[in-house]
C-alpha positions in Angstrom: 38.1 49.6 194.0 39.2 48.0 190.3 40.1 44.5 190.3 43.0 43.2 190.6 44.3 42.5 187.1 46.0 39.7 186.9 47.3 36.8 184.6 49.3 34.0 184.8 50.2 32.5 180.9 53.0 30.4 182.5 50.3 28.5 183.9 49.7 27.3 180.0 53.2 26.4 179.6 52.2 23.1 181.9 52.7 21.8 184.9 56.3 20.4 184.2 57.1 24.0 184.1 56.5 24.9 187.8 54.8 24.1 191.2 51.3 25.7 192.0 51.5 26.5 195.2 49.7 29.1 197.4 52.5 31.2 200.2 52.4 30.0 203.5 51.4 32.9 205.5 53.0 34.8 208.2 52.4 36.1 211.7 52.1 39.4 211.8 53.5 41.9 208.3 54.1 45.4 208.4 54.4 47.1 205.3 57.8 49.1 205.3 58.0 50.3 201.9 55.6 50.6 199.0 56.8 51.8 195.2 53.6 54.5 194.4 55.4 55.6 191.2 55.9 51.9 190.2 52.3 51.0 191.4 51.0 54.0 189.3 53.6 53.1 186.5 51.9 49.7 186.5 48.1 50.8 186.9 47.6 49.0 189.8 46.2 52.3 191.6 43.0 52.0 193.2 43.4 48.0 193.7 44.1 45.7 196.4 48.2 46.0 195.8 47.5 50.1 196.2 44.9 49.4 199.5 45.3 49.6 203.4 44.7 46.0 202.6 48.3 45.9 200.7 50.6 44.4 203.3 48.4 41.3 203.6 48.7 40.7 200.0 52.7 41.4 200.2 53.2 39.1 202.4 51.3 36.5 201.2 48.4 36.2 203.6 46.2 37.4 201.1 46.2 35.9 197.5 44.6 38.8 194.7 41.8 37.9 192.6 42.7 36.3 189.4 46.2 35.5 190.7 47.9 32.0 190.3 50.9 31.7 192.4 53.1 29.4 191.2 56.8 28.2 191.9 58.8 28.2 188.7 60.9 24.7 188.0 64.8 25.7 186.6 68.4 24.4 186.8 71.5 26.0 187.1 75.4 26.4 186.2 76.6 27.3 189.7 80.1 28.8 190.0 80.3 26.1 187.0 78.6 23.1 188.1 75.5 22.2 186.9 72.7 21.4 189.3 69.8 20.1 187.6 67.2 20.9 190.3 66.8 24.3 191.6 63.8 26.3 191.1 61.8 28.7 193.3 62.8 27.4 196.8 61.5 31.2 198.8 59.8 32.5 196.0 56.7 33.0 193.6 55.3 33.8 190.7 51.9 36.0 191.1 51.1 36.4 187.9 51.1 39.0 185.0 49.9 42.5 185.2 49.1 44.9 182.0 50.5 48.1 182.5 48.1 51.1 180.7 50.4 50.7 177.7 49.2 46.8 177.2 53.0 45.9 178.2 52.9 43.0 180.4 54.9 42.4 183.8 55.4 39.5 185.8 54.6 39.9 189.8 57.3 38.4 191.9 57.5 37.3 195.5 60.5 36.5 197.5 60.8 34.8 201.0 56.7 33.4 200.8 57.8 29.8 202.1 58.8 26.2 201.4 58.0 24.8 197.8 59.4 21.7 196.1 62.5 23.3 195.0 63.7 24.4 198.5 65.7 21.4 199.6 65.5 21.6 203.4 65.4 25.8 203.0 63.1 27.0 204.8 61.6 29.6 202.2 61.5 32.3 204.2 64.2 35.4 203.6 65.4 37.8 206.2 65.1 41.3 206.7 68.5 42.4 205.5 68.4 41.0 202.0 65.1 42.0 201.2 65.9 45.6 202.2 69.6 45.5 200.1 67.8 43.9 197.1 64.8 47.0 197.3 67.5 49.5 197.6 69.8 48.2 194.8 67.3 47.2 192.6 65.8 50.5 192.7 69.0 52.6 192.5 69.8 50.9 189.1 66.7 51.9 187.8 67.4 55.5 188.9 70.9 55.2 186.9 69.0 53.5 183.7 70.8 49.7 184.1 67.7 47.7 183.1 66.7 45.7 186.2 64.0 43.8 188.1 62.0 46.5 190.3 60.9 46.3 193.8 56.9 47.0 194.3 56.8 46.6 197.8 59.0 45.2 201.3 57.4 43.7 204.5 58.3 42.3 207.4 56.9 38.9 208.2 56.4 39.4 212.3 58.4 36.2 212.2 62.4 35.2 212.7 64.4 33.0 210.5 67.5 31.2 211.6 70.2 31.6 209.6 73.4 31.6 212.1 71.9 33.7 213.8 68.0 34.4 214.5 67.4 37.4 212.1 64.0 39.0 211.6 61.6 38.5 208.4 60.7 39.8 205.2 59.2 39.5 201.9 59.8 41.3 198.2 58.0 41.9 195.7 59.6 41.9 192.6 58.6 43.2 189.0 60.3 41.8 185.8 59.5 42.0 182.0 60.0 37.7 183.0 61.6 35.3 185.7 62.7 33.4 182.8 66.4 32.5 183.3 68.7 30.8 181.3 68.5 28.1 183.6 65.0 27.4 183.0 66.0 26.4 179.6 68.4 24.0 181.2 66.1 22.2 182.7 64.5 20.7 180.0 67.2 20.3 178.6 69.6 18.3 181.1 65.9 16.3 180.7 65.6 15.8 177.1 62.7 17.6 176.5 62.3 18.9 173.2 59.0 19.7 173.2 59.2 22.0 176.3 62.2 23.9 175.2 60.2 24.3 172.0 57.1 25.5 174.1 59.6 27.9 176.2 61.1 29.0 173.3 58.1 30.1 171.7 56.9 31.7 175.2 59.9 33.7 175.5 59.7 35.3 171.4 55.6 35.7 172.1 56.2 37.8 175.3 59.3 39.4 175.7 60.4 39.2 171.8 57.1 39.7 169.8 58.6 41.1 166.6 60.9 37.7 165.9 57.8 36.3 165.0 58.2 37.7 161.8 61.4 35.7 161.3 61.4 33.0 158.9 63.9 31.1 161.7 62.9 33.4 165.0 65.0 31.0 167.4 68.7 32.1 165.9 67.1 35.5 166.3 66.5 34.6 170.0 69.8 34.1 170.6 70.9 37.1 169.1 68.6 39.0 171.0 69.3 37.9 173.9 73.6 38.0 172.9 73.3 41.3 172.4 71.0 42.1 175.3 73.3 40.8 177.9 76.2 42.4 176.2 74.8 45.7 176.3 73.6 44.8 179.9 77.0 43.7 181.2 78.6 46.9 179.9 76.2 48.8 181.5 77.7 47.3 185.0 81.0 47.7 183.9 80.4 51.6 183.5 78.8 51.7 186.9 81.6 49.8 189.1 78.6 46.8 189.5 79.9 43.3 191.0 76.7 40.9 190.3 78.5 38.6 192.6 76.7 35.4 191.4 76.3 34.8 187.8 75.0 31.6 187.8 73.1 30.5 184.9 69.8 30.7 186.7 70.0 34.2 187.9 70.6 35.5 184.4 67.5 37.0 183.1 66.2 36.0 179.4 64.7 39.6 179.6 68.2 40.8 179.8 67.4 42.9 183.3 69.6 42.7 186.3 68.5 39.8 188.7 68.1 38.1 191.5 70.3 40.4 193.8 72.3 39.0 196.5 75.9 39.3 197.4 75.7 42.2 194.5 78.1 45.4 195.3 79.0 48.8 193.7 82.9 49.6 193.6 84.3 51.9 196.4 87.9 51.8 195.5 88.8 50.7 192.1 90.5 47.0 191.5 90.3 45.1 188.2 89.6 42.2 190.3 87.2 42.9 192.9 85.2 40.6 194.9 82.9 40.8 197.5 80.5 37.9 197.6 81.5 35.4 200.4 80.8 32.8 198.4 83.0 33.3 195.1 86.2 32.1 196.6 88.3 31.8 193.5 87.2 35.0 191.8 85.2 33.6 189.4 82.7 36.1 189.5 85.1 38.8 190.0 84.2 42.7 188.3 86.6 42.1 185.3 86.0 38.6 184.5 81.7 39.6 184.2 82.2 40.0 180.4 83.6 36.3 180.0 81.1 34.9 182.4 78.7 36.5 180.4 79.7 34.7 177.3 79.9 31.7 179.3 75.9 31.7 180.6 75.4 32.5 176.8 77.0 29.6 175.8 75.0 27.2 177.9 71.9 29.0 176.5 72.7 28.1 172.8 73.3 24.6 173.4 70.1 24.7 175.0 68.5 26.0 171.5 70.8 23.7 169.1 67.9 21.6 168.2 65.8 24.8 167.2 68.5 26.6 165.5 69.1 23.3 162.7 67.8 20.3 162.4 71.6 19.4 161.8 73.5 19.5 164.8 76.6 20.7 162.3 74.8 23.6 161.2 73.4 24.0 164.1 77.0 24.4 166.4 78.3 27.0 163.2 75.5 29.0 163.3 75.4 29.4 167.4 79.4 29.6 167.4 78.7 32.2 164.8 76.4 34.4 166.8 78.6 33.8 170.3 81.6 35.0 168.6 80.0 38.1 168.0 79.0 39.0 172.0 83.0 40.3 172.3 82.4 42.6 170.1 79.3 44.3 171.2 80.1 44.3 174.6 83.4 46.0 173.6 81.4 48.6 171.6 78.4 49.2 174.4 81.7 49.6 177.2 83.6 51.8 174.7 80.8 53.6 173.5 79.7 54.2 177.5 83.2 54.8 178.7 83.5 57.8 175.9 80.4 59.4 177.5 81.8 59.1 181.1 84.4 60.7 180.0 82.7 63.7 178.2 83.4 62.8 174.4 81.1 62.9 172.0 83.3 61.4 169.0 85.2 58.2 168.6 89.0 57.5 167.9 91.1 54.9 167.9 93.5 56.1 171.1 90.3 56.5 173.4 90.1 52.9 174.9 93.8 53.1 175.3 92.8 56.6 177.6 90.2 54.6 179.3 92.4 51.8 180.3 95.2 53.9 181.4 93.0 55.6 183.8 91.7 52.5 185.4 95.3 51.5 185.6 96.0 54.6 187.8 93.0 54.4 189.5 94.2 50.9 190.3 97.4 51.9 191.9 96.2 54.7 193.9 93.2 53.7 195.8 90.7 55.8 193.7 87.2 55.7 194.7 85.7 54.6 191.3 82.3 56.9 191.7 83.5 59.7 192.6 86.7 59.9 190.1 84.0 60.4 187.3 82.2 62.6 189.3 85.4 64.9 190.0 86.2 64.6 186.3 82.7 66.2 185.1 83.2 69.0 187.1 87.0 69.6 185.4 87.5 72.8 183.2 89.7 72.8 180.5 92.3 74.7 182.7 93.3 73.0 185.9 92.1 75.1 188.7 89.8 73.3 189.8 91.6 69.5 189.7 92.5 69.9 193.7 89.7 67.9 194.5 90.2 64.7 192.2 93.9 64.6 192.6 93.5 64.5 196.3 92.3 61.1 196.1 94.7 59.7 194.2 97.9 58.2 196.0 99.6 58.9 192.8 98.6 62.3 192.1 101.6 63.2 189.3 100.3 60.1 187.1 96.8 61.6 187.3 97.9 65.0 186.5 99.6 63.4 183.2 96.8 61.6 182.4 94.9 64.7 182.7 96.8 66.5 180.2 96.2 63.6 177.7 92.3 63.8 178.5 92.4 67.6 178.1 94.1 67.1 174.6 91.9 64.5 173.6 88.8 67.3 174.5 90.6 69.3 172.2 90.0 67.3 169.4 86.4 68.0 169.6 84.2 71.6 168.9 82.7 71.2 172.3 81.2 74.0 174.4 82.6 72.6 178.3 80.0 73.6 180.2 77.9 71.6 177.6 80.1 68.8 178.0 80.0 68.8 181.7 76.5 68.8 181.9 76.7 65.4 179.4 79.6 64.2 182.0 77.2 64.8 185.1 74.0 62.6 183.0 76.3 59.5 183.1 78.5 59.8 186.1 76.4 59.6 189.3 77.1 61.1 193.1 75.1 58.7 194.5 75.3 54.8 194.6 73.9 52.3 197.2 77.6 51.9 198.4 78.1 48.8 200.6 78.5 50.6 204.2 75.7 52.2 203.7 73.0 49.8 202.7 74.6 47.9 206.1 74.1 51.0 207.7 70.3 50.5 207.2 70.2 46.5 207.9 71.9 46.9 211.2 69.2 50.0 212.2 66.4 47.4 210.9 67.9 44.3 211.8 69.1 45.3 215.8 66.7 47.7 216.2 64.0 48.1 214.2 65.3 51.9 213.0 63.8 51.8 209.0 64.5 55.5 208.7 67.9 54.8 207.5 66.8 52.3 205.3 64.3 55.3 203.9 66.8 58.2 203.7 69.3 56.2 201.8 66.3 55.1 199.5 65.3 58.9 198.8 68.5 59.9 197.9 69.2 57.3 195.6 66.2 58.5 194.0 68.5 61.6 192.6 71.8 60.1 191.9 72.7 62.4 189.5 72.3 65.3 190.8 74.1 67.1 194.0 72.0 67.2 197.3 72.6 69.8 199.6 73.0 68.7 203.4 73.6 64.7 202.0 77.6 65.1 201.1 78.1 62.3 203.9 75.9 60.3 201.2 78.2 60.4 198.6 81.4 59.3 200.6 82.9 56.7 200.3 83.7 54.4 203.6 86.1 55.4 206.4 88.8 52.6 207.2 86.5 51.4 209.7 83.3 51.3 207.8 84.9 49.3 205.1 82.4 45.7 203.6 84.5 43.0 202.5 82.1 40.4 202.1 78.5 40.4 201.0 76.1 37.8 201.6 73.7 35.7 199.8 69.8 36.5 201.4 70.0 31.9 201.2 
């Protein structure tokens, strides 16, 4: 067996920068779910994370050779409000890994027990979080959103009391970095140039290595990282992705999806959905994920003000500058991803006007966001085949006007349609991890220990693209009955 090969350069950031701390370990883990692919992605075949031995190491009863677990120090804008002491209060960092291609990956645990940061939590997470973070995470890698991964879910043999007694489990979690946007924060709500400097320089070395070159690489950070979470936020937006809880400290430097909680995917389409229990006054709402965005960006260049210019002046003009500039590549990454969605190839001025007034329909008749882009990829260029779609519109005449606008607008273009269908069907999925489903699978797990549900709903969201015969009831969306209004933080 190989050994285990892992790093842990945090550890040379220094010990402001995090708790070392071992997990606490638990009774009894079972191993529900291992990522092979991931694992063989990663090289970590043929080692103690690939072993019969795995679900010890998972679950933190068994620390790998050469790892450092550690609990990482950050603050945090929450629903506005700044808290200057949060940091890994369930979870830890492992280490680093090298995948075969010398790209390096931070290892992540979540739900491994009390560290400094947990303020009377317990550190533990329960079973249904873990298993709606694996599936999620793992379905927006399967439709190309740039995310966190899941390597592996366990159960911990143990309960945790939340209001209720639930049953146990642990993540492990794969990033290009856990750094956040509130880990900047934190040194700086403390005054501590010299670790933001130190972060800073982390951040370019490991996740940016060609701003090095820069004459001034930390304006280049930020515009990295602008346009990063612009394209990233766009990429939600073409999906029907709530976040739920875009706090400063569960927005990824690395630009990737994070940190998945009270996270949902659209069923039927409003400009202001919410589900998360906890974002009473919409702030977090689907359309308002763009300004938020721009918001968490702010609070990360006033975190770099001191790097950008020595005079604050400049400094301010030259981040205002580079902020000013997120609307407009996040309106170009939507625009340019809405156009795909909607099988064009070229771009003209009326198009987001199209866009808009089909969300506006889709609005007012209770369309199911996923599967009106799915219906429209499988359009002709005649309408005998638009049954389908407009029978899911409460308003079917206003979508069989729009349609006759869309159809024009095709027009415009020299494109074969089966060879724009096929583009259609690449960026307008059948299958999402839709929110009475993934409950589906944490009641089975939770109230009886059932994980095949969790497990078929994992396989087909392997294939979200494509049409699976005998899993139509997959691709549904929910029946009055089956309906999720609130999602819940895994806290």
């Amino acid at each position: 067996m190989k050994s285990n090969p892992f790093t842990n350069s945090y550890f040379g950031l220094g010990r402001g920068f995090y708790q070392s701390i071992k997990p606490t370990p638990v009774q009894n883990p079972e191993l529900i779910i291992s990522n092979r692919v991931l694992s063989d992605e990663l090289g970590l075949a043929d080692t103690a994370l690939s072993s019969s031995a795995g679900a010890a190491v998972f679950a933190g009863n068994h620390v790998p050779e050469g790892a450092q677990p550690l609990a990482m120090a950050y603050s945090g804008h929450q629903f506005g409000h700044f808290n200057p002491d949060l940091g890994d209060g369930r979870a830890l960092l492992l280490g680093q890994i090298h995948n075969p291609d010398g790209l390096s990956f931070d290892i992540h645990m979540k739900g491994t027990g009390q560290t400094a940061f947990s303020r009377n939590g317990d550190g533990r997470a329960a079973l249904g979080p873990v298993l709606r973070e694996y599936l999620v995470s793992e379905a927006m890698a399967r439709l190309g959103v740039p995310t966190t991964r899941a390597l592996a879910a366990v159960t911990t043999g143990e309960e945790v009391a939340r209001e209720q007694l639930l049953p146990g489990g642990i993540i492990t979690r794969v990033a290009a970095s856990f750094v956040r946007i509130g880990t900047f924060e934190y040194f700086l709500a403390r005054g501590d140039t010299a670790a933001l400097t130190r972060l800073a320089d982390y951040v370019i070395e490991n996740q940016y290595p060609h701003l090095k070159q820069v004459e001034n690489p930390y304006p280049a950070l930020l515009d990295a990282v602008i346009e990063g979470q612009a394209s990233l936020i766009a990429h939600w937006m073409q999906l029907g992705f709530i976040h739920g809880v875009m706090n400063t400290d569960n927005m990824s430097i690395a630009c990737e999806t994070i940190d998945y909680g009270p996270c949902a995917f659209m069923d039927h389409y409003a400009h202001d959905r919410v589900y998360s229990s906890i974002d009473h006054h919409g702030r977090y709402a689907y359309n308002n994920q763009p300004n938020i965005g721009l918001w968490n960006l702010s609070r990360f260049a006033e975190c770099l003000l001191h790097l950008i210019d020595a005079d604050t002046g400049t400094a301010v003009e030259m981040a205002r500058d580079r902020l000013e500039g997120f609307i407009s590549s996040y309106q170009g990454h939507w625009l340019t991803g809405m156009r795909a969605k909607l099988g064009l190839k070229s771009g003209l001025e009326q198009d987001r006007a199209l866009v808009e007034e089909l969300f506006a329909i889709m609005a007012s008749s209770n369309a199911d966001f996923t599967l009106t882009f799915f219906r429209l990829s499988m359009l002709d260029m005649d309408a005998s085949k638009d049954d389908a779609i407009l029978a899911m519109f409460d308003h079917a005449a206003s979508l069989t006007q729009w349609l006759d606008k869309w159809r024009q607008r095709l027009r415009q273009e020299d494109s074969d349609s089966d060879e724009r269908k096929a583009r259609m069907r690449a960026v307008n999925p059948v299958y999402i991890p839709r929110n009475h489903l993934i409950e589906a699978a944490i009641r089975a797990a939770e109230d009886h220990g059932d994980f095949s549900v969790f497990h078929a709903l994992h396989e087909v969201l392997q294939q979200p693209y494509d049409l699976q015969p005998g899993k139509e009831a997959w691709m549904q969306p929910p029946q009055p009955d089956e309906v999720v209004h609130k999602t819940f933080c895994g806290t």
